[in-house]
C-alpha positions as CSV (number, residue, x, y, z in Angstrom):
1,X,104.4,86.1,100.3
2,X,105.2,82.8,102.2
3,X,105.8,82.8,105.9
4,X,104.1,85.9,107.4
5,X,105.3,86.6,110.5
6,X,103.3,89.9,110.6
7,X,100.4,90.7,108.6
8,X,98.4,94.1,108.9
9,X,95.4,94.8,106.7
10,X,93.5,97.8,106.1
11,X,94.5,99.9,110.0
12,X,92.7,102.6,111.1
13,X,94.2,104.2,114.1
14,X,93.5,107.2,116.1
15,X,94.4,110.0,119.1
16,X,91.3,111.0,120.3
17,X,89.5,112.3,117.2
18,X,93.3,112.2,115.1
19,X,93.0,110.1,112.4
20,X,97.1,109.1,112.3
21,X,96.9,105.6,110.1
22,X,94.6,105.6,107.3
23,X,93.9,102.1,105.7
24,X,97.7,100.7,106.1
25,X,98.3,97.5,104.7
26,X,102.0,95.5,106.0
27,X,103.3,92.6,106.3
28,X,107.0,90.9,107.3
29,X,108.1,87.5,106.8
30,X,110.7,85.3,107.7
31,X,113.8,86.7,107.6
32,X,112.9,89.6,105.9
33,X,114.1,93.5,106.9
34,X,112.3,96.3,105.8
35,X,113.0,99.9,106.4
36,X,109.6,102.3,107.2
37,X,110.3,105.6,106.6
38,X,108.7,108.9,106.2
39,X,109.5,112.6,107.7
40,X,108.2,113.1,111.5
41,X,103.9,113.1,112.2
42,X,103.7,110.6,109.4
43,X,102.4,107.6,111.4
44,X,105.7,105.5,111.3
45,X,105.8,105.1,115.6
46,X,101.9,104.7,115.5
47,X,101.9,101.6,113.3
48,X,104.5,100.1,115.0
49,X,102.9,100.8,118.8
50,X,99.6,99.7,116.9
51,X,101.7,96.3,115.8
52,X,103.1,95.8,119.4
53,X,99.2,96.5,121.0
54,X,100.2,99.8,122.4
55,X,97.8,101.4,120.5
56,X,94.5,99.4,119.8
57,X,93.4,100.3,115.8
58,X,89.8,101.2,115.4
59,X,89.7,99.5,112.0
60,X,91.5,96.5,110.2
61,X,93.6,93.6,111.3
62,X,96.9,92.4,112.7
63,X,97.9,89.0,112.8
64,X,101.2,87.6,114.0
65,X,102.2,84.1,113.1
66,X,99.2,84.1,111.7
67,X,96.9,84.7,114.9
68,X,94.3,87.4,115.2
69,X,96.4,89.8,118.0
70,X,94.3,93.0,116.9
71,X,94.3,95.4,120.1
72,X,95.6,92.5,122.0
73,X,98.4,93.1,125.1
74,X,101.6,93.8,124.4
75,X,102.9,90.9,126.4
76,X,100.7,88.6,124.3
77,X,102.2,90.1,120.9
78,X,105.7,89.4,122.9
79,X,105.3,86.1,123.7
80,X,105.0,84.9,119.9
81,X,107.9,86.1,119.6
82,X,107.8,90.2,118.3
83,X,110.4,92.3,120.3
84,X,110.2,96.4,120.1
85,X,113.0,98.0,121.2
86,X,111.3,102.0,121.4
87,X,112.1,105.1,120.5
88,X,113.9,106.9,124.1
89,X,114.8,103.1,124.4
90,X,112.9,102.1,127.8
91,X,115.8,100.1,129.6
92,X,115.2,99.9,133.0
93,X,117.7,102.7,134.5
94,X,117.7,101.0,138.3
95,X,119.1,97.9,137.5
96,X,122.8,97.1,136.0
97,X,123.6,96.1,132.4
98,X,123.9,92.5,134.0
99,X,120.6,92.6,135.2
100,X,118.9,94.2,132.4
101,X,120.1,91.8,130.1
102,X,119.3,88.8,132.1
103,X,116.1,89.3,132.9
104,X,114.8,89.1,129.7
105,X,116.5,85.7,128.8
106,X,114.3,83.3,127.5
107,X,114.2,80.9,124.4
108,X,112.3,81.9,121.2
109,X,109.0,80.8,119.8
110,X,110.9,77.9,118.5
111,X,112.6,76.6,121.4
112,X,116.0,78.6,119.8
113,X,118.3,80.1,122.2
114,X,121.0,81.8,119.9
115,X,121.5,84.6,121.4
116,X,122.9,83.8,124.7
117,X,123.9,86.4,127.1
118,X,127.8,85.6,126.1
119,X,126.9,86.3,122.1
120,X,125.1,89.7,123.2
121,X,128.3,90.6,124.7
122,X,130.6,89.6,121.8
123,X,127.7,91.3,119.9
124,X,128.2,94.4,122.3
125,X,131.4,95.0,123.5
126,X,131.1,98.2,125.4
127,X,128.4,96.8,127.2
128,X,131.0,94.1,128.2
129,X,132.8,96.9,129.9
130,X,130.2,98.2,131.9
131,X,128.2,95.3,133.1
132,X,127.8,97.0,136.9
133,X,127.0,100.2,135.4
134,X,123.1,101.0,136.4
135,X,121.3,101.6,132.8
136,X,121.4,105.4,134.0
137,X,124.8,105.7,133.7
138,X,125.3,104.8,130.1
139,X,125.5,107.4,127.4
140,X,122.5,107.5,125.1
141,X,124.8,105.1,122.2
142,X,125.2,102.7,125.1
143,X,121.0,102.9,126.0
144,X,120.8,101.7,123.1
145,X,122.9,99.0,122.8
146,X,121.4,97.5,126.1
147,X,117.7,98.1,124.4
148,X,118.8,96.0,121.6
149,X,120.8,93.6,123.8
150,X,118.1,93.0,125.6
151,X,115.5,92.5,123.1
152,X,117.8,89.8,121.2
153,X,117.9,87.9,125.1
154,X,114.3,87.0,124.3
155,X,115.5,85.1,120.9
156,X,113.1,86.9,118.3
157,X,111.4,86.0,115.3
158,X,111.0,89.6,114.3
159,X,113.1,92.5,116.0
160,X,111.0,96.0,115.8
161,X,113.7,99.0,116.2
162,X,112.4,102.5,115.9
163,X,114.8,105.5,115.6
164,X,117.5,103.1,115.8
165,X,120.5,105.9,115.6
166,X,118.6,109.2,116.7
167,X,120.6,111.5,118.5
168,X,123.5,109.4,118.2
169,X,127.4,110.4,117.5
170,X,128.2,108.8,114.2
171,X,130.7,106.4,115.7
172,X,128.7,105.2,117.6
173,X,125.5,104.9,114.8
174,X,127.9,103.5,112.7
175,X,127.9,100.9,114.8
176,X,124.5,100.2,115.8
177,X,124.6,99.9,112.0
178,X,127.1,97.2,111.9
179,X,124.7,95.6,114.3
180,X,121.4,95.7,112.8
181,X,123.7,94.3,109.8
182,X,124.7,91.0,112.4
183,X,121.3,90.8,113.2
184,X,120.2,90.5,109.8
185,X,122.7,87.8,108.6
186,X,121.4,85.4,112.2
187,X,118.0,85.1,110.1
188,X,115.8,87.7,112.4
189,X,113.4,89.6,110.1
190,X,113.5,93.5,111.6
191,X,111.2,96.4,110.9
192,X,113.7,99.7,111.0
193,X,112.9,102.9,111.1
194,X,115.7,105.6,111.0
195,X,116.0,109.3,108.9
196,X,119.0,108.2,107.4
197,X,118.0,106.3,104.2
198,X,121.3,105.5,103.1
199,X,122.1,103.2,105.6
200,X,118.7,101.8,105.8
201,X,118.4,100.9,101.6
202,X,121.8,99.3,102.7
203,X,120.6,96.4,104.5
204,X,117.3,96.1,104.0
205,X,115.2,94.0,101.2
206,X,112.4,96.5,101.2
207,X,111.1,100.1,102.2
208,X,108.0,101.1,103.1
209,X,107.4,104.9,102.9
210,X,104.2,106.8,104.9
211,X,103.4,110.1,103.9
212,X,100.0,111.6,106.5
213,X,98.9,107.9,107.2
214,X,99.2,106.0,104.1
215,X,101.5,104.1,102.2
216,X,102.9,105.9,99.3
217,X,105.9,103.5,98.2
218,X,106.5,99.8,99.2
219,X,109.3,98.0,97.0
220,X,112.6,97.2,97.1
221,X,115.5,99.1,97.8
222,X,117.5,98.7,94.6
223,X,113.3,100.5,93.2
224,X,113.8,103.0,95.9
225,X,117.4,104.4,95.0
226,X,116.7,104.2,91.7
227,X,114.0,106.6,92.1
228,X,115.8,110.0,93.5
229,X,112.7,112.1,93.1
230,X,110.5,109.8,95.2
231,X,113.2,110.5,98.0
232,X,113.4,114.4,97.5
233,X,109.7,114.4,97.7
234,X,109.0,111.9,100.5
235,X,111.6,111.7,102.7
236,X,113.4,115.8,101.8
237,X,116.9,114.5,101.1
């Protein structure tokens, strides 16, 4: 696959004596979106935190833009240009949608700067409406709007979303869906992981599927919906 952004090979990761990630291989290039999915305990928030440097693997390798960043900082992943927007979202509730937003402005690995704090508010406009509100004061669709806001400041090669609609009202997940969509078509790859299947096979190339730890499907999505049993079995729809 030409143009690996990210590349993981063989991860073992751990809690304590937990053995969560059992010899995962994955890999994203350019302008690629994938959707990682799996029912809850399956490993899907461990490889990404093991990714990002959160977690440091006790086996294998991960390389972004083709550098050796296994167990390295988080800030060091950042800076070659990986943004994770986390599941409970992480915004920064003390300072306003204004200042979230601006304080993570910076150009992109590249020297791109196409998303501009104007675009993220064309991109966003309820946060348009609310840029005094303090990040407390937002509803939980709004959060999350501001999480992703923010992360496309930093002009990504790779944008990292995980439970991008949880707990959300389906207007409002509808449109973080419409986003995710816009996101796509700018030429950032993204990594997804949601429970709703549907609308991930919907914009994404491929799907990656963890059942305890391993990978148990990787293709396309035209192979996954073609393949009803596989999501009975893996994913209980």
């Amino acid at each position: 696959m030409a143009d690996l952004l990210i590349e993981a090979q063989g991860l073992h990761t751990y809690y304590g004596a937990s053995h969560i990630l059992r010899g995962i291989d994955f890999a994203v290039a350019r302008g690629e979106t994938i959707g990682l999915m799996g029912r809850n305990g399956m490993g899907k928030s461990t490889l990404l935190k093991s990714l990002m440097g959160l977690v440091k693997p006790r086996g294998g390798t991960v390389r972004i833009m083709g550098r050796d960043m296994t167990g390295r900082a988080p800030y060091e992943v950042a800076q070659l240009g990986i943004a994770y927007v986390p599941e409970g979202r992480g915004i920064f509730g003390n300072l306003s949608v204004v200042e979230n937003l601006r304080m993570a402005a910076r150009a992109g690995t590249r020297g791109q700067r196409d998303w501009t704090y104007d675009r993220v508010l064309e991109t966003f406009p309820r946060l348009k409406e609310r840029l005094g509100h303090g990040g407390q004061q937002l509803s939980g669709g709004e959060q999350q709007m501001l999480t992703i806001g923010r992360a496309l400041m930093t002009n990504p090669d790779v944008l990292i979303l995980d439970e991008a609609t949880e707990g959300l009202a389906p207007l409002i997940a509808r449109e973080i869906w419409r986003i995710c969509g816009l996101i796509r078509e700018s030429g950032i790859s993204s990594v997804i992981v949601d429970k709703n299947w549907k609308h991930v096979t919907q914009i994404t190339d491929r799907n990656v599927i963890l059942v305890k730890g391993e990978v148990v499907f990787a293709g396309s999505s035209a192979d996954l919906q073609a393949q009803p049993q596989l999501l009975d079995q893996y994913l209980g729809v």
